[in-house]
N, C-alpha and C positions, 0 to 999 in steps of 0.2 A: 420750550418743549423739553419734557426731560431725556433724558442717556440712559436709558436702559441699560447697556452694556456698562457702563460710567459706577451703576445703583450696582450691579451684580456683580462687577470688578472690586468693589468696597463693601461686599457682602461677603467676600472669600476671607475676611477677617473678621467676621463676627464673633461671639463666644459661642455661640450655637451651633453645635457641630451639623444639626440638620438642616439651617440656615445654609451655612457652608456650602454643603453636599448641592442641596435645590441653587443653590447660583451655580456651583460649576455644570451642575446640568445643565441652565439654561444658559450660562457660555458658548458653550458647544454646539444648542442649536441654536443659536447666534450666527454661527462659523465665522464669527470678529474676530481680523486678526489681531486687534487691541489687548485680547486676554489669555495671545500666546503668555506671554514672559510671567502673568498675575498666575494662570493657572501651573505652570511649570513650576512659581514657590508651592503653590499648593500639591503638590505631590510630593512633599518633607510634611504635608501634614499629621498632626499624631493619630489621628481618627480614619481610621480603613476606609469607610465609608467615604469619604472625603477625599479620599488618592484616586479609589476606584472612579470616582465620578469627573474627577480631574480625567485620570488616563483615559476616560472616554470621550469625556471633550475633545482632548489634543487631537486624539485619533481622529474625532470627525471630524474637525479645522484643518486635518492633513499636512500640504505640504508646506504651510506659513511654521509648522510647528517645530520642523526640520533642522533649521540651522541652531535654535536653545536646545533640543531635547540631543543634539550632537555634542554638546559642552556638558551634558550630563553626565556623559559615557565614561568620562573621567573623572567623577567627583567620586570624594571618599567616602561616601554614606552610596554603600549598596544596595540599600532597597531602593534609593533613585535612581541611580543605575539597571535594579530589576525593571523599575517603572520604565524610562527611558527606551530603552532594550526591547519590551515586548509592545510599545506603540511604534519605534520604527520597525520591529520587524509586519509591523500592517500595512505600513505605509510604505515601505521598500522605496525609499529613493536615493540612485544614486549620489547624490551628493555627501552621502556620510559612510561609501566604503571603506577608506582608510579608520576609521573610530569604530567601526563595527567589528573589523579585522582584528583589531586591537586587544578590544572585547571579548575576541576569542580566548587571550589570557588571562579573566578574571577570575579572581578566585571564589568567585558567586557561580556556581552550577545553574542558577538558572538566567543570570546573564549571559553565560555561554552560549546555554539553548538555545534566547530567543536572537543572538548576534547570527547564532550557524544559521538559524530560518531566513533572517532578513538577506542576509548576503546569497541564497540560495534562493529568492525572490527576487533581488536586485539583479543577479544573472552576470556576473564580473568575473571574468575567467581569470581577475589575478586573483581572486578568494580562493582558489582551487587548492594551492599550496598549502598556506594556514588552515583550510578547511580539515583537511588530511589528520592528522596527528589527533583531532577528537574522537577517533574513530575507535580510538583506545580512551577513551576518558571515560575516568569509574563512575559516571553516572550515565546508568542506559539513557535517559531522555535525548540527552548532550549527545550523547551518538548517534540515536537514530534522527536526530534532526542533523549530523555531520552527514549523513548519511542521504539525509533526502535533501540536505543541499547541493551536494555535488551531484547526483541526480538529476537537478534541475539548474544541473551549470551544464550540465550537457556533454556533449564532445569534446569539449575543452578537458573535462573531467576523468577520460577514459585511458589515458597513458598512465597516469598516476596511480588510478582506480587499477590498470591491470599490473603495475607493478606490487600496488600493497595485497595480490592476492598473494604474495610468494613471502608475507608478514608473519615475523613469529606468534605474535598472538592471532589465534583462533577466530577472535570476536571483529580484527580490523580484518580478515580474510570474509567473513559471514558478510557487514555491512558494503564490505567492498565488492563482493557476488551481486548482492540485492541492488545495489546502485547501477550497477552495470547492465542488469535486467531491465532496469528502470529507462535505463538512455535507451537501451536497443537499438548500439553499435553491431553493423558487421565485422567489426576490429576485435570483438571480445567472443566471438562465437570461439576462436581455436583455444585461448587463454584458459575458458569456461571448461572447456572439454577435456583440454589439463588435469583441472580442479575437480570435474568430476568422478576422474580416476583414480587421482594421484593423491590429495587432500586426506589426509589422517584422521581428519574430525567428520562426522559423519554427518550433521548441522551445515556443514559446508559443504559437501558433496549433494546433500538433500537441495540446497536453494542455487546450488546453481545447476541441477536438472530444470528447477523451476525458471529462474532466470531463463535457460536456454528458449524454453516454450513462449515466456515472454517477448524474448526475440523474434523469434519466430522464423530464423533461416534453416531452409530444408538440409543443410550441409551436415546439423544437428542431427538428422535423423537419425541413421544406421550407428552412431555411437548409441544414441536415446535405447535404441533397441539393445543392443549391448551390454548399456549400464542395467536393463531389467532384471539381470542375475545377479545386482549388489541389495538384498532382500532391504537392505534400509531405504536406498534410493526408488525403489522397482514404483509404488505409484505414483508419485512426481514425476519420474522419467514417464510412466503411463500419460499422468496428466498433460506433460509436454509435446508429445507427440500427437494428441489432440489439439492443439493450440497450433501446433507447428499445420496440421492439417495436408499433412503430405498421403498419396495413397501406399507407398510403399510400409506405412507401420500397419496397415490393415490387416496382414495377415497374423503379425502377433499381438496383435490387440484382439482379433478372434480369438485366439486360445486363451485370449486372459480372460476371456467371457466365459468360454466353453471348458476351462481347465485344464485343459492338452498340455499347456506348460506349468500348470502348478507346481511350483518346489515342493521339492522334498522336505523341505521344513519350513516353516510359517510361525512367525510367533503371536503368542495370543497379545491382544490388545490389553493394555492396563486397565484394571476395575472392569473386563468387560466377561471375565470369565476363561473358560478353553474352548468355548462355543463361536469365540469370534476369532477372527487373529487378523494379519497384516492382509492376506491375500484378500481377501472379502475387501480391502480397502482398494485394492487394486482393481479388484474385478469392477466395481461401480465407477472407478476412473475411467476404466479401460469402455465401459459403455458410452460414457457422457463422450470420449474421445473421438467413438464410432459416431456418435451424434454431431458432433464438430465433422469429421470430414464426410460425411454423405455419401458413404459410396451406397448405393442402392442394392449393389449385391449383398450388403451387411442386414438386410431388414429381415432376411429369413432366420439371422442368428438374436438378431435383437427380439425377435418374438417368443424362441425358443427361451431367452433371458427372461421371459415373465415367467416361467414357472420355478425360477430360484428367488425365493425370499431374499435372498441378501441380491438382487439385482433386480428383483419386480419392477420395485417406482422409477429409479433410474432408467430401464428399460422402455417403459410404457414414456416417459419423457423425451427419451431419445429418439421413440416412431413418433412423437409428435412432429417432432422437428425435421422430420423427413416430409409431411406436407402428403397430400393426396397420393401418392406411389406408397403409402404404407396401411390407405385404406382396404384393398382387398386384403391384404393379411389379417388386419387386424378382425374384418367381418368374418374370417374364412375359423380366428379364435372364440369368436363367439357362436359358429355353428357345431363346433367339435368341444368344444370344451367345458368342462360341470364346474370345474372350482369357481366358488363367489368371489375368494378375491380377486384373483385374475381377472374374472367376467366384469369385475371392476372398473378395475384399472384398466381394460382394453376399453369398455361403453365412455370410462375419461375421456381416454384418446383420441378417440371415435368422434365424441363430443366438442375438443377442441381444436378437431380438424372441421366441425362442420356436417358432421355425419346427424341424422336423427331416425330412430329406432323404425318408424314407417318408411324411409327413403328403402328397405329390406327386400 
């Protein structure tokens, strides 16, 4: 009987590079671990096609492919190492932390990347250190993937995370916010609240209003409201305070509806004219916010919000989400009210609560 596996182990050296390619694919679904070591030469192949079908084999043979594609991580041909690098970062298994780690120091950007994924997959709180320092590496990729690995190291990640907020560069303070948003430590709520005061860069004060909302501890709150007078942060901090879902932002998320607190200056939004500016981004925050925390006394301001274009749809979204307590309102717009758009977006509402035009 013949060896299938045997015939297509001795196909991966044919002359035919599509010869090639069609065995390493059907290596792979094989899952024999006979053509770990055959396919692993075959990822030095000179034909793209040919690495590519390799690296997907390996990947689906999983974890027999672990212990050769760890001896790659050091060899001096870096495109084996890119190969290597982005099939265990699939396979995430511990047994190749310390070669992954390592990895961190190539000077292939995108073995960096895919070493920061894997080790933030495998979840090894001693990656946490080495993981650090890419957080400044001049290729964005390589950072946001430092970035979402310590994220998904967890708690482990958050002493470190809130020391490099106090980082001279800019960019490891920004990745270092978002990461922190990410864990959604109550260790980093006061840190954050620092950064959103104190932080020179405005990119960083912005994401960790965001961050905060991602947390989501009510402690956030009464700064949240606070930070609404730093005109860059004002609808993040809006958005946060809807996430946070506390009733105490209630009252100035009304006036972000209704205008009461409008600044005194607003800047226009880029390419969007003088007809739009920052507030209008805030007011449609500050709806969806009312929307997140439900208080039912808001339903009479969220109505009054469909007759302003810059908060109509948002508005009519927002009573949807309030559920049947937002039905008489909304019939009470369709008996008082001429404008079609409105009549609209209210019979929407209406519609996606359940409502139909003979129920009347």
């Amino acid at each position: 009987m013949a060896d299938s596996v045997a015939e297509q182990i001795a196909a991966l050296k044919d002359e035919d590079w599509a010869i090639r390619e069609e065995a390493a694919a059907a290596l792979g679904s094989s899952r024999d671990t006979r053509a770990v070591i055959p396919l692993v030469a075959a990822l030095r192949d000179p034909d793209r096609a040919v690495r590519d079908a390799a690296i997907a084999a390996l990947t689906t043979i999983g974890e027999a492919s672990v212990p050769a594609l760890a001896g790659c991580l050091a060899d001096r041909d870096l495109t084996l190492q890119e190969s290597a690098a982005s099939i265990l970062a699939v396979i995430a298994d511990a047994r190749v932390v310390d070669p992954l780690i390592a990895s961190l120091n190539s000077p292939d950007w995108i073995v960096r990347m895919h070493a920061a994924k894997a080790l933030g997959r495998i979840g090894d709180p001693k990656a946490v250190k080495p993981l650090l320092p890419l957080l400044q590496d001049k290729v964005k990729a390589v950072r946001v993937e430092a970035a979402n690995g310590l994220a998904l190291l967890g708690k482990a990640a958050v002493p470190l995370l809130v020391e490099a907020l106090k980082h001279h560069d800019w960019l490891v303070r920004l990745h270092a916010v978002e990461a922190l948003g990410r864990i959604k430590s109550p260790e980093s709520v006061e840190p954050l609240l620092r950064v959103l005061f104190n932080d020179r860069d405005t990119a960083v004060r912005v994401d960790a209003a965001r961050s905060l909302g991602e947390i989501g501890d009510a402690r956030a709150v009464e700064f949240l409201v606070t930070a609404m007078t730093d005109l860059d942060v004002r609808p993040q901090a809006v958005e946060a305070l809807g996430k946070i879902g506390d009733r105490r932002a209630v009252p100035s998320l009304v006036a972000v509806v209704t205008g009461s607190s409008r600044p005194a200056e607003s800047r226009p939004l880029d390419g969007c004219g003088d007809r739009w500016d920052q507030e209008m981004v805030a007011m449609e925050a500050a709806v969806k916010a009312l929307a997140q925390i439900r208080d039912e006394a808001t339903i009479p301001v969220l109505v009054a919000a469909l007759q302003n274009t810059v908060t109509r749809a948002e508005a009519a979204a927002a009573l949807g989400a309030f559920g049947p307590p937002a039905i008489p309102f909304l019939l009470d717009v369709l008996k008082k009210e001429r404008d079609e758009n409105i009549l609209f977006h209210a019979k929407g509402t209406l519609a996606q609560l359940g409502w139909r035009p003979n129920r009347m």
